[in-house]
C-alpha positions as CSV (number, residue, x, y, z in Angstrom):
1,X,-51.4,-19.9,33.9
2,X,-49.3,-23.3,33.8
3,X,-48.3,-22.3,37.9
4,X,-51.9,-22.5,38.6
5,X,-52.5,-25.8,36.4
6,X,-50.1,-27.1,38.3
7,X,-51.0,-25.9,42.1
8,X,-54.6,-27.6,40.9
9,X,-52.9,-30.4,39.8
10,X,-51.0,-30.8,42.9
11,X,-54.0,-29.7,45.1
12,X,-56.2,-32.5,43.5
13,X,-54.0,-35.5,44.1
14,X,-53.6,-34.5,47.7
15,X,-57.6,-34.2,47.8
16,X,-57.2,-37.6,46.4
17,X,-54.9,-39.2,48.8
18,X,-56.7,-38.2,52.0
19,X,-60.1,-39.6,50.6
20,X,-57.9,-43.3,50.0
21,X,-56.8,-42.7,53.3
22,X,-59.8,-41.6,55.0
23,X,-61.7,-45.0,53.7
24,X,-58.9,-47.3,54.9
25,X,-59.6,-49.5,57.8
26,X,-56.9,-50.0,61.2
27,X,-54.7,-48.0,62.6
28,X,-51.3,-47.0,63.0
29,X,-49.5,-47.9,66.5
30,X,-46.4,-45.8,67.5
31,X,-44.9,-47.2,70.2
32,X,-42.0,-44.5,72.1
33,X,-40.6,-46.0,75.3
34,X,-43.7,-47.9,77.2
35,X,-46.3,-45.8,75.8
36,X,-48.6,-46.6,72.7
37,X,-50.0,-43.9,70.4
38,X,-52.3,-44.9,68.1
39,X,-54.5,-43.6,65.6
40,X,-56.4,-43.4,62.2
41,X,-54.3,-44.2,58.7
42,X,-55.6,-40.9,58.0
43,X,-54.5,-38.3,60.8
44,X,-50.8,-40.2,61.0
45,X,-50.4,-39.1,57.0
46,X,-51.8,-35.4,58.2
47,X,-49.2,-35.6,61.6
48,X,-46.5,-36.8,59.0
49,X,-46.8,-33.9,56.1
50,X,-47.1,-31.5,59.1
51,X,-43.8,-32.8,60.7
52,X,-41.9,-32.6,57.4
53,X,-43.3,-29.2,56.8
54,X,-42.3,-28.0,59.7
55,X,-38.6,-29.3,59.6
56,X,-38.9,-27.9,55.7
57,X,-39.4,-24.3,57.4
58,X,-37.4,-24.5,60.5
59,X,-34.5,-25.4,57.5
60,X,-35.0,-22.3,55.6
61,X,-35.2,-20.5,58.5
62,X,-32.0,-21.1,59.4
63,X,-30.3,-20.6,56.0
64,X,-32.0,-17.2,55.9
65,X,-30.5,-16.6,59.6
66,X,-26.5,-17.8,58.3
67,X,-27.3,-16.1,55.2
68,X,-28.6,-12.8,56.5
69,X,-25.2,-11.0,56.4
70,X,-24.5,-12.0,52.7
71,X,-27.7,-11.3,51.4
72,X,-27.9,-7.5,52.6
73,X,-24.3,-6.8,51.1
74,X,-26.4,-8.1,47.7
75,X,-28.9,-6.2,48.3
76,X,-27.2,-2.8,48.6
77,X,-24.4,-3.6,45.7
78,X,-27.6,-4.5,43.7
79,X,-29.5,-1.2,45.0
80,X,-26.0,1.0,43.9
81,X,-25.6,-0.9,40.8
82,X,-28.9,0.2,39.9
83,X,-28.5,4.0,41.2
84,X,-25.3,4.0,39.0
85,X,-27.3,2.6,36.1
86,X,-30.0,5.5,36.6
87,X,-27.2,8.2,37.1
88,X,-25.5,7.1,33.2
89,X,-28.5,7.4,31.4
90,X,-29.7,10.6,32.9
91,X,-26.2,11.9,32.4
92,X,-26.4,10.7,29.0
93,X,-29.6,12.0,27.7
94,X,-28.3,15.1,29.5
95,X,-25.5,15.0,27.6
96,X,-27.6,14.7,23.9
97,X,-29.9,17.6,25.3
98,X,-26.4,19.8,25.7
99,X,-27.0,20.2,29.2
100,X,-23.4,20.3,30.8
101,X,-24.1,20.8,34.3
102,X,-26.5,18.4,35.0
103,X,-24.3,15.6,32.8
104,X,-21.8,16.8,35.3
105,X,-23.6,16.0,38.1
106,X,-24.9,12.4,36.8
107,X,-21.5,11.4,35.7
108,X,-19.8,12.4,39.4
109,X,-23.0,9.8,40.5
110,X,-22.0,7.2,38.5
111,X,-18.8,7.3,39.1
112,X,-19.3,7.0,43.1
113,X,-21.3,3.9,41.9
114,X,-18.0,2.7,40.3
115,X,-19.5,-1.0,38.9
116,X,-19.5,0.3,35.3
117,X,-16.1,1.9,34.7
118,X,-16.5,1.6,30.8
119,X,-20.1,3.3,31.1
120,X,-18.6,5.9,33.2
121,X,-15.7,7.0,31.5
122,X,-17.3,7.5,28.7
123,X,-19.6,9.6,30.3
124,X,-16.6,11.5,31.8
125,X,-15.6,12.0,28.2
126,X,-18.7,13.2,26.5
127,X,-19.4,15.7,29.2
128,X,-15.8,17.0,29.3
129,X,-15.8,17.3,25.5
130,X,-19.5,19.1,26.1
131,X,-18.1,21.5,28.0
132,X,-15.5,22.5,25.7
133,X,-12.7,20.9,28.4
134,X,-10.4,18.9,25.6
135,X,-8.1,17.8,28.3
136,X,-10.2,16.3,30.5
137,X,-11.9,14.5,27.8
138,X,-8.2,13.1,26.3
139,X,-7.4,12.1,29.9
140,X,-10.8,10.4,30.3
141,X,-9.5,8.7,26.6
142,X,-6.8,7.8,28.2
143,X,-8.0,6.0,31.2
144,X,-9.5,3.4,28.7
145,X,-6.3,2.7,26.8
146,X,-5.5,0.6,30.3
147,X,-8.3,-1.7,30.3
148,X,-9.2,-4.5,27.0
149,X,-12.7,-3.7,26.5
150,X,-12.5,0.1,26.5
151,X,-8.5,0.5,24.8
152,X,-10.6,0.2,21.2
153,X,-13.3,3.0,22.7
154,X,-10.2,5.0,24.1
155,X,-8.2,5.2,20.6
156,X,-11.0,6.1,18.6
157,X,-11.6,9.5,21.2
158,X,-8.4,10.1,20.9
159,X,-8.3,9.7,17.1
160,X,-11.1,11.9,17.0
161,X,-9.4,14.8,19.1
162,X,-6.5,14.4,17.2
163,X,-8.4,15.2,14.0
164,X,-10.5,18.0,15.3
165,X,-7.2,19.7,16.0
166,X,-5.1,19.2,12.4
167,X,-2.8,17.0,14.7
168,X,-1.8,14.1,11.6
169,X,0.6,12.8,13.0
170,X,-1.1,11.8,16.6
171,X,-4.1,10.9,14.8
172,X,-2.1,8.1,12.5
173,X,-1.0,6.8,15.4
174,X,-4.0,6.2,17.3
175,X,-5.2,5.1,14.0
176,X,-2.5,2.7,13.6
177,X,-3.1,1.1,16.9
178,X,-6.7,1.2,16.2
179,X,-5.7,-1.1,13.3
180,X,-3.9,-3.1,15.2
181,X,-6.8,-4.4,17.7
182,X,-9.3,-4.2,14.7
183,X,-8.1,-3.7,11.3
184,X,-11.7,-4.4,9.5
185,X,-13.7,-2.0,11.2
186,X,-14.9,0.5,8.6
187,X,-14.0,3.9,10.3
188,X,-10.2,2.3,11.1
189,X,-9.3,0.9,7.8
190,X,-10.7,4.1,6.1
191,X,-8.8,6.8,8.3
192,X,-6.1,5.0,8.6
193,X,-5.5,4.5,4.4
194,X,-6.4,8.3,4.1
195,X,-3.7,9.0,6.8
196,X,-1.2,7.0,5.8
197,X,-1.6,8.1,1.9
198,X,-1.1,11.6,2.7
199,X,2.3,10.9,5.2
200,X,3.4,9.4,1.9
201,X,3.9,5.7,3.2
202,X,2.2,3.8,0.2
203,X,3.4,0.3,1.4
204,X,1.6,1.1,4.7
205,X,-1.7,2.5,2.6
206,X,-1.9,-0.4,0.6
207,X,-2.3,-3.0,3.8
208,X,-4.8,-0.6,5.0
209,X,-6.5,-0.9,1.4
210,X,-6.2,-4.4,1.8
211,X,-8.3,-4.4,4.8
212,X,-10.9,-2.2,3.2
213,X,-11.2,-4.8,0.6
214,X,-11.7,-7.8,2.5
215,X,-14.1,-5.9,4.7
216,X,-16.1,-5.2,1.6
217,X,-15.9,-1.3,2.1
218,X,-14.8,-0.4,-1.7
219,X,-16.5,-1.6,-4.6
220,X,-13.3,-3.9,-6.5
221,X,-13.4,-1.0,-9.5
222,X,-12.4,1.5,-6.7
223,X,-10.1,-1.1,-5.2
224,X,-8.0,-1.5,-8.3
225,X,-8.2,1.9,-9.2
226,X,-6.8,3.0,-6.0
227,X,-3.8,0.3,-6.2
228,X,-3.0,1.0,-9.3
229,X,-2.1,5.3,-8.2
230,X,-0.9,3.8,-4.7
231,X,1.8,1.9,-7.2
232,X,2.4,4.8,-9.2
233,X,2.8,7.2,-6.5
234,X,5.5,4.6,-5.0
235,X,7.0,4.1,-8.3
236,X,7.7,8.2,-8.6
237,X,9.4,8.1,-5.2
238,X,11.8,5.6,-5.9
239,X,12.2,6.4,-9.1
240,X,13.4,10.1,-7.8
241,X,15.7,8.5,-5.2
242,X,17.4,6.9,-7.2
243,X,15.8,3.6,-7.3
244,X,15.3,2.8,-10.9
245,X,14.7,-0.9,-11.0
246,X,12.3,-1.2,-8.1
247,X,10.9,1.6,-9.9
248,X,10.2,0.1,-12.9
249,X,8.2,-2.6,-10.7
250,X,6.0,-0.5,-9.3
251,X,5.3,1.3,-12.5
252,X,4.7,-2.1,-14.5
253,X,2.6,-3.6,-11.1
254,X,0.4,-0.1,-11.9
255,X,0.1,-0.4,-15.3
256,X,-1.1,-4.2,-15.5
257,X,-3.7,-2.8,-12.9
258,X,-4.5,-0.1,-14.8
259,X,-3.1,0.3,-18.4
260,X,-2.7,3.7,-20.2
261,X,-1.9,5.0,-16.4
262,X,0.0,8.7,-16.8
263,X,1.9,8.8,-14.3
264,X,2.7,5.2,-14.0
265,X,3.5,5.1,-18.1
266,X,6.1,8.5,-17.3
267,X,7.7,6.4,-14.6
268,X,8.4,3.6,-16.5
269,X,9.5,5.3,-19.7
270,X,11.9,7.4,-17.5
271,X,13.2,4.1,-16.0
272,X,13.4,2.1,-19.3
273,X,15.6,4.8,-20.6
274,X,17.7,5.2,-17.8
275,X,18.6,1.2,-18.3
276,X,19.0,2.2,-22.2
277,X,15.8,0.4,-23.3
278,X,14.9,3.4,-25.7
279,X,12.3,0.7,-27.7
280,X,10.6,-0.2,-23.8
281,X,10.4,3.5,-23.1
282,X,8.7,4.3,-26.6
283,X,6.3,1.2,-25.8
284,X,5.2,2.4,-22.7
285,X,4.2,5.9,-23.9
286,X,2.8,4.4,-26.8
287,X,0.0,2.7,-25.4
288,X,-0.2,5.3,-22.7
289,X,-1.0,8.4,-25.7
290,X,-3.1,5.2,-27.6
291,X,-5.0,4.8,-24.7
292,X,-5.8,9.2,-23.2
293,X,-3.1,11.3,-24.8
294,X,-1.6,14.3,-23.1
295,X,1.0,16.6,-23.1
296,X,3.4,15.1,-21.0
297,X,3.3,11.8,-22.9
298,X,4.8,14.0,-26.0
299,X,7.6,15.9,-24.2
300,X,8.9,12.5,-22.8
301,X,8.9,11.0,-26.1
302,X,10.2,14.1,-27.9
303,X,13.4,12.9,-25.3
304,X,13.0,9.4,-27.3
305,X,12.0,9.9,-31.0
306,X,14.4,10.3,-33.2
307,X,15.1,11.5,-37.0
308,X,13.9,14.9,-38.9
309,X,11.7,17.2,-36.5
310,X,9.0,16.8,-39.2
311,X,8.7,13.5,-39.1
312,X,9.4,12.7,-34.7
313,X,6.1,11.8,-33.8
314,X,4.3,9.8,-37.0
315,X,4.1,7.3,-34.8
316,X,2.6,8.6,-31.2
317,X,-0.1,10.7,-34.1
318,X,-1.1,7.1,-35.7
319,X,-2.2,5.8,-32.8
320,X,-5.0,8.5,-31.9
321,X,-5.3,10.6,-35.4
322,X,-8.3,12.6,-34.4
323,X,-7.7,13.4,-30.5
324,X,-6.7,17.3,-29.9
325,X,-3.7,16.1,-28.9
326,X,-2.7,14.3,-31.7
327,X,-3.9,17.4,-33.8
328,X,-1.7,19.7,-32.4
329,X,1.5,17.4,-32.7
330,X,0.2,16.9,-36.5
331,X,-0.2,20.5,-36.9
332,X,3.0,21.5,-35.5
333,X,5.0,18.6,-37.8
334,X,3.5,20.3,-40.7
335,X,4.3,23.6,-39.9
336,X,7.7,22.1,-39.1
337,X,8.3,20.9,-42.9
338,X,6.7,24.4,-44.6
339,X,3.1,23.2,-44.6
340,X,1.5,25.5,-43.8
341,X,-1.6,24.8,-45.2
342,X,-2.2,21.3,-44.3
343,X,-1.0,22.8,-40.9
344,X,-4.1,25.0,-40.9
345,X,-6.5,22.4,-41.9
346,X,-5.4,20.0,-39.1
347,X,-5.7,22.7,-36.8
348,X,-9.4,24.0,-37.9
349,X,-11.5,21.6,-35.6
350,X,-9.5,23.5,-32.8
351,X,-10.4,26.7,-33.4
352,X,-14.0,27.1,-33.7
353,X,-15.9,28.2,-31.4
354,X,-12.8,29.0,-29.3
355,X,-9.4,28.4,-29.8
356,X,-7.3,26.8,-27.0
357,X,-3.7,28.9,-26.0
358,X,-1.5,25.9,-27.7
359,X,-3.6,26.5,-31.3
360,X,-3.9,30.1,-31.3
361,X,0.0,30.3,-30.3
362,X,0.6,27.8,-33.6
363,X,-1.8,29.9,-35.9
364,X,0.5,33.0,-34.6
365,X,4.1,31.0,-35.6
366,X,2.5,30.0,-38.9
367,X,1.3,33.6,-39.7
368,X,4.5,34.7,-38.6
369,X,6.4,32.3,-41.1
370,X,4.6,33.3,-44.2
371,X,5.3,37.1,-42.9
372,X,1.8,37.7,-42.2
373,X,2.9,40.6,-39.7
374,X,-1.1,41.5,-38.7
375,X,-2.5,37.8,-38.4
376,X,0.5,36.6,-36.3
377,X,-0.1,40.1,-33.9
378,X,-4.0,39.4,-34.0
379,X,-3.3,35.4,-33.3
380,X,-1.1,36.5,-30.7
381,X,-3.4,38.4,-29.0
382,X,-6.2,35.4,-29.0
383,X,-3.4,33.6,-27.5
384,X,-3.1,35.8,-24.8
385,X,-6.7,35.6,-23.8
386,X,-7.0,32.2,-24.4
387,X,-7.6,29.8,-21.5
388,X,-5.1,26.8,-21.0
389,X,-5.7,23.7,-22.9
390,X,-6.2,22.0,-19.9
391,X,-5.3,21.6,-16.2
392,X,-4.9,19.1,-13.2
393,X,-8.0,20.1,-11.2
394,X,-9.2,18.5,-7.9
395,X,-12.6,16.9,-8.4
396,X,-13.0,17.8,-4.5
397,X,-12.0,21.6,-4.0
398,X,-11.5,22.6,-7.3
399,X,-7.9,22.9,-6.7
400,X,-5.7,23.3,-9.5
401,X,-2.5,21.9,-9.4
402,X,0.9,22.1,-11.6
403,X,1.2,18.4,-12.5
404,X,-0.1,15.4,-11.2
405,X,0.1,14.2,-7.4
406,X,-1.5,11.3,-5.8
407,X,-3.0,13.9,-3.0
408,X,-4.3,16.7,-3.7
409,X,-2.2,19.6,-2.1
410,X,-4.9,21.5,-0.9
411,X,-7.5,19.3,0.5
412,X,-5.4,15.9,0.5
413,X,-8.2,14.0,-1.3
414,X,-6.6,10.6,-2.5
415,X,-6.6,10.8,-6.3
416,X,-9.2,13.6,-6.9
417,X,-7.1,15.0,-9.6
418,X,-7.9,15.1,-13.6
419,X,-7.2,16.9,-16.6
420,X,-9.8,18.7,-17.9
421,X,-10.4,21.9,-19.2
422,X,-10.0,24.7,-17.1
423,X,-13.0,27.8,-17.3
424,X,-12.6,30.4,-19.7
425,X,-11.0,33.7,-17.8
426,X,-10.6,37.4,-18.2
427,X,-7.2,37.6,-17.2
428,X,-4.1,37.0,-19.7
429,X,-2.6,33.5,-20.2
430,X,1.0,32.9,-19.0
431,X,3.2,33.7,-22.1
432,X,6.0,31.1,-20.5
433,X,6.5,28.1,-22.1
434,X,6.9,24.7,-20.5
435,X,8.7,21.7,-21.9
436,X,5.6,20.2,-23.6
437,X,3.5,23.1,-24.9
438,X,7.0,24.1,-26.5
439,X,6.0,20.9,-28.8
440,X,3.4,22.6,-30.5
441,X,5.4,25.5,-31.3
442,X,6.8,26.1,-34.8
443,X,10.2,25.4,-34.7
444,X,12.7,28.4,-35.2
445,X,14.2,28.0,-38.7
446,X,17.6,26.9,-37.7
447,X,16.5,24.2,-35.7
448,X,13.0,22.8,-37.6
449,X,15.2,20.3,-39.5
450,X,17.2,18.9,-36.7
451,X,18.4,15.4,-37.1
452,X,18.4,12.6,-34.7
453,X,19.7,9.3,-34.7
454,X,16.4,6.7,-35.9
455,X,14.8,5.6,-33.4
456,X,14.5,1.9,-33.4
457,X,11.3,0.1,-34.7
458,X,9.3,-1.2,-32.2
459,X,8.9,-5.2,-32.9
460,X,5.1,-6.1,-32.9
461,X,3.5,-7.5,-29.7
462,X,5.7,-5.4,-27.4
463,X,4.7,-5.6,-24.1
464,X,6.0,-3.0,-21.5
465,X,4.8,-5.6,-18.7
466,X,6.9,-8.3,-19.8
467,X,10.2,-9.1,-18.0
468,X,13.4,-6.7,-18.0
């Protein structure tokens, strides 16, 4: 619309200037050599915007002529370019249809094309992979590792393969590289901190972590929730090599991130009394039963508390009086002392509707104590049939699990395991023992009033985060 306002535009003021020129009076006298040509005002403007056009075309002509040559190698590079172009899209919707052969036969187009490399080794990859061929496809992959813009494309193919095939330790490393070029794209910073939990590096996880953070990925909960059992799991390592101060570190960095941690508070108890800081270590697992109580929080301070067997854990019982836990601990004390009454009592809540194997195993010592021969048999045998007071379970695969791990064993979910309580089963309980349910046991006679040396009062306002 505005071309043909314009040619109107144009087409009037020429209109125009011939009428001015058309009422003008004279003439124009051109003079070449002895001979005079003259002429109207009008027909030498009309001779004049005929030469020019006609020099204007002869001009183009020529530039066509000298550019000729140039112009047809354009014309077939643009006319190949554009084949290629056809021959990748057909190839891939051939490819999303699953149709190998013809993806075949549009990819070995494109490629004869050759002015879209990235477009067609990628094609080369998708139909390779299509066609179950996993070589080609990695050596496709790897023909983009040599070039910038399609090294990224490359790794992540690779990466992929690498997975598909259980291959770890190939996929970290394309992962790692990955990282390298882009460390806040989503699907890098997320593989790669999966990957290099489960190898076991945590330094290494937690800069991937980092980068899942900044790039928003994690809400900050599940940031510092994940930091906090990164420096736990780190602080266990060390703390089994040998390394008891960095240790202790890592265990307090966890537990300011996250306090009450398990395994983090274990670590740092363990530490603490390596160093001789008995009153640290009792700190720790202080606040750690204060805050979710469990088993192993009583067997390592069994290792710390000190004085009459009846009387070891007032303390670790004051600080959650009505948690199972606590109930057990507060039965078995009583029991411990000749109780057996209040033991009873404190141990009601636990029985009803069913009892757990720790409590009916108690009930069994206490019956057997007052040389109630039937009720310890008949306690015995609820024991047996009794499911486990609880158990590290993966939240993923259901997994159960001996003690605590940062990965789950079987699935190698990051920190998918809890305690919880396991499903009632047919089958017996295990009659062994382990070093903590052997707390809630009654005490043979000889040793229930062992004596240990007092254990020191803790001063008020102890902090286990507070400099060795």
């Amino acid at each position: 619309m505005i071309r043909l306002v314009w040619l109107f535009l144009v087409a009037a003021a020429i209109a125009v200037a011939a009428a001015l020129l058309a009422g003008q009076q004279g003439e124009v006298v051109i003079a070449w050599g002895s001979t005079e040509f003259r002429m109207a005002p009008a027909v030498a403007a009309a001779l004049a915007f005929a030469g020019i056009a006609v020099l204007i075309a002869l001009w183009r002509l020529v530039g066509f002529l000298l550019d000729w040559p140039g112009a047809m190698s354009h014309w077939r590079r643009e006319r190949r370019r554009k084949a290629g172009y056809l021959s990748l899209a057909r190839g891939m919707v051939a490819v999303a249809a699953g149709d190998a052969r013809e993806a075949r036969r549009h990819q070995a187009r494109a490629k004869a094309a050759g002015d879209e490399p990235l477009l067609s080794q990628l094609l080369a990859a998708q139909t390779a992979q299509l066609e179950g061929d996993e070589d080609g496809a990695a050596r496709a992959y790897a023909d983009m590792l040599g070039r910038p813009e399609t090294e990224f494309l490359g790794l992540r193919g690779l990466f992929m393969q690498a997975t598909r095939r259980g291959d770890t330790v190939t996929a970290r490393r394309h992962a790692a590289r990955a990282f390298a070029l882009r460390p806040q794209t989503p699907w890098v910073a997320t593989a790669l901190f999966e990957l290099e939990a489960q190898a076991g590096d945590w330094p290494a996880a937690e800069k991937a972590l980092d980068a899942q953070a900044k790039a928003k990925l994690l809400t900050p909960d599940i940031t510092r929730r994940r930091r906090a059992v990164l420096a736990a799991a780190d602080a266990r390592e060390r703390l089994a090599a040998g390394q008891s101060g960095p240790a202790l570190d890592r265990a307090r960095d966890a537990l300011k991130i996250a306090p009450g941690l398990l395994a983090a508070a274990l670590v740092a108890a363990r530490a603490y009394r390596t160093e001789g800081r008995i009153k640290r270590a009792a700190a720790v697992l202080e606040r750690a039963w204060a805050a979710a109580p469990h088993p192993d929080l009583a067997a390592a301070y069994a290792d710390l508390a000190a004085g009459p067997a009846a009387r070891r854990f007032d303390r670790l019982i004051a600080l959650n009086p009505t948690h199972p836990e606590s109930r057990l601990l507060s039965a078995a004390q009583e029991a411990a002392r000749g109780a057996y009454g209040e033991a009873e009592g404190i141990l009601q809540p636990l029985l009803t509707p069913h009892p757990g194997g720790r409590a009916a195993r108690l009930m069994a010592d206490i019956a057997e104590a007052r040389g109630d021969a039937t009720g310890a048999r008949l306690w015995s045998d609820r024991a047996l049939r009794a499911p486990r007071d609880g158990v590290w379970r993966c939240e993923a695969c259901g997994h159960e699990a001996a003690g605590w791990t940062a990965i789950c064993a079987k699935c190698a979910a990051f920190d998918t395991l809890s305690w919880t309580q396991p499903e009632p089963v047919a089958a017996p309980a295990l009659l062994e023992d382990d070093a903590a349910d052997a707390l809630y046991r009654l005490a043979p006679p000889e040793k229930a009033e062992e004596v240990r040396p007092p254990l020191p009062d803790v001063e008020d306002g102890s902090d286990w985060n507070e400099g060795r």
